[in-house]
C-alpha positions in Angstrom: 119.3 91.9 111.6 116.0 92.0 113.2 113.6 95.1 112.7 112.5 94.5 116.5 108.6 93.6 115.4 107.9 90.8 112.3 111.6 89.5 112.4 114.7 89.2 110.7 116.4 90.0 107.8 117.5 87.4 105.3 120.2 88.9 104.2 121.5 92.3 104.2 124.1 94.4 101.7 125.7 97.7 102.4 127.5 99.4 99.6 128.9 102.8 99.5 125.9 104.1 98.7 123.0 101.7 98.5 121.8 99.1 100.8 120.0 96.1 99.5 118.2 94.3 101.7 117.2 90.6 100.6 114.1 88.2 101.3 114.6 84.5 100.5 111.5 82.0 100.4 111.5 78.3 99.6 107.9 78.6 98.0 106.2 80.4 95.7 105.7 84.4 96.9 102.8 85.6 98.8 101.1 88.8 99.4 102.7 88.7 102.5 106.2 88.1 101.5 105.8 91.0 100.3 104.3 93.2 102.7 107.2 91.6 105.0 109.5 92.7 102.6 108.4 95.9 102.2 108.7 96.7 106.3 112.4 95.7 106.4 113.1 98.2 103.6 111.0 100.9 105.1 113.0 100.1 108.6 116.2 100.6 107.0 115.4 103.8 105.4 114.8 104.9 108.9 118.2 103.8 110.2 120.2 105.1 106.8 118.5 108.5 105.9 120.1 109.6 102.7 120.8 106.1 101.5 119.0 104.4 98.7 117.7 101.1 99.9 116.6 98.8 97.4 114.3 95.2 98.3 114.5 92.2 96.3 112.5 89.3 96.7 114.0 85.6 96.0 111.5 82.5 95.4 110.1 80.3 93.0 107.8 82.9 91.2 105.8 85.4 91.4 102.1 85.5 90.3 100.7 87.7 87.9 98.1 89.1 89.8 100.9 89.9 93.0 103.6 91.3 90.2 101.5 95.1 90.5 101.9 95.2 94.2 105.4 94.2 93.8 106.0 97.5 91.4 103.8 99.9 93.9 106.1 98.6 96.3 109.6 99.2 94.5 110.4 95.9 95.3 113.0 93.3 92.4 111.5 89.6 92.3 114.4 87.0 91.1 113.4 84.0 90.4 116.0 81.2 91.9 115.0 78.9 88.7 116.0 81.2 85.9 118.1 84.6 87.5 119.7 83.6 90.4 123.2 80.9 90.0 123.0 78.3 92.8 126.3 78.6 93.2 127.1 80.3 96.6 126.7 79.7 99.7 124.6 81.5 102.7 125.9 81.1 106.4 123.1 80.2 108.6 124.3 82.1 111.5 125.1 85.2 109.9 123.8 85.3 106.8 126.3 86.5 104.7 127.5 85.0 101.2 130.7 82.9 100.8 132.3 81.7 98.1 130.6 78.1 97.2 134.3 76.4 97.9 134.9 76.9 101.9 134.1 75.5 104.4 133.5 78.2 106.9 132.2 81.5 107.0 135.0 83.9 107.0 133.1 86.4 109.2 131.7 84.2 112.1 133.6 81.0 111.1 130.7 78.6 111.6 130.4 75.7 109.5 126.6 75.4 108.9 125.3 77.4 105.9 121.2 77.3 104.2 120.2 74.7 102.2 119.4 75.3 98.8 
């Protein structure tokens, strides 16, 4: 899903109630993972009025000094070294999460999924 201005959405997760919208990076975090973050939650809040919308942010870690914008920002950091299990799989087309078994997505059915 693409906000129409910085870019699209890594992943995206509508529950009954909440959305939770989902930032992967292969690096460290930035200041401006975050700020990116923070736009496609503020986007969807637009879209969903009424709905909580939560942000978390997936890399290798977070510095100190960036962890206090991250609270301003009521943004989750997850580290994929210690809180996240590698063991699922993201379809590169669609990004949604399969199971870490299958072979193809089972809601675009292409075969190519992220590397992790």
């Amino acid at each position: 899903m693409s906000n129409g201005t910085i870019g699209y959405i890594d992943i995206i997760y509508f529950k009954e109630h909440e959305i939770v919208v989902i930032e992967i990076k292969r690096e460290a975090i930035i200041k401006k993972d975050l700020s990116q973050l923070s736009e496609y939650v503020h986007c969807i809040k637009k879209l969903y009025p009424g709905k909580i919308v939560r942000g978390i942010l997936i890399g290798q870690y977070l510095d100190d000094n960036l962890k206090v914008f991250l609270d301003l920002m009521g943004l989750t950091f997850k580290s994929y070294f210690y809180d996240i299990p590698l063991r699922l799989k993201i379809c590169d087309k669609c990004r949604k999460v399969v199971g870490i078994n299958q072979n193809n997505c089972n809601w675009c059915n292409s075969e190519d999924f992220l590397p992790f």
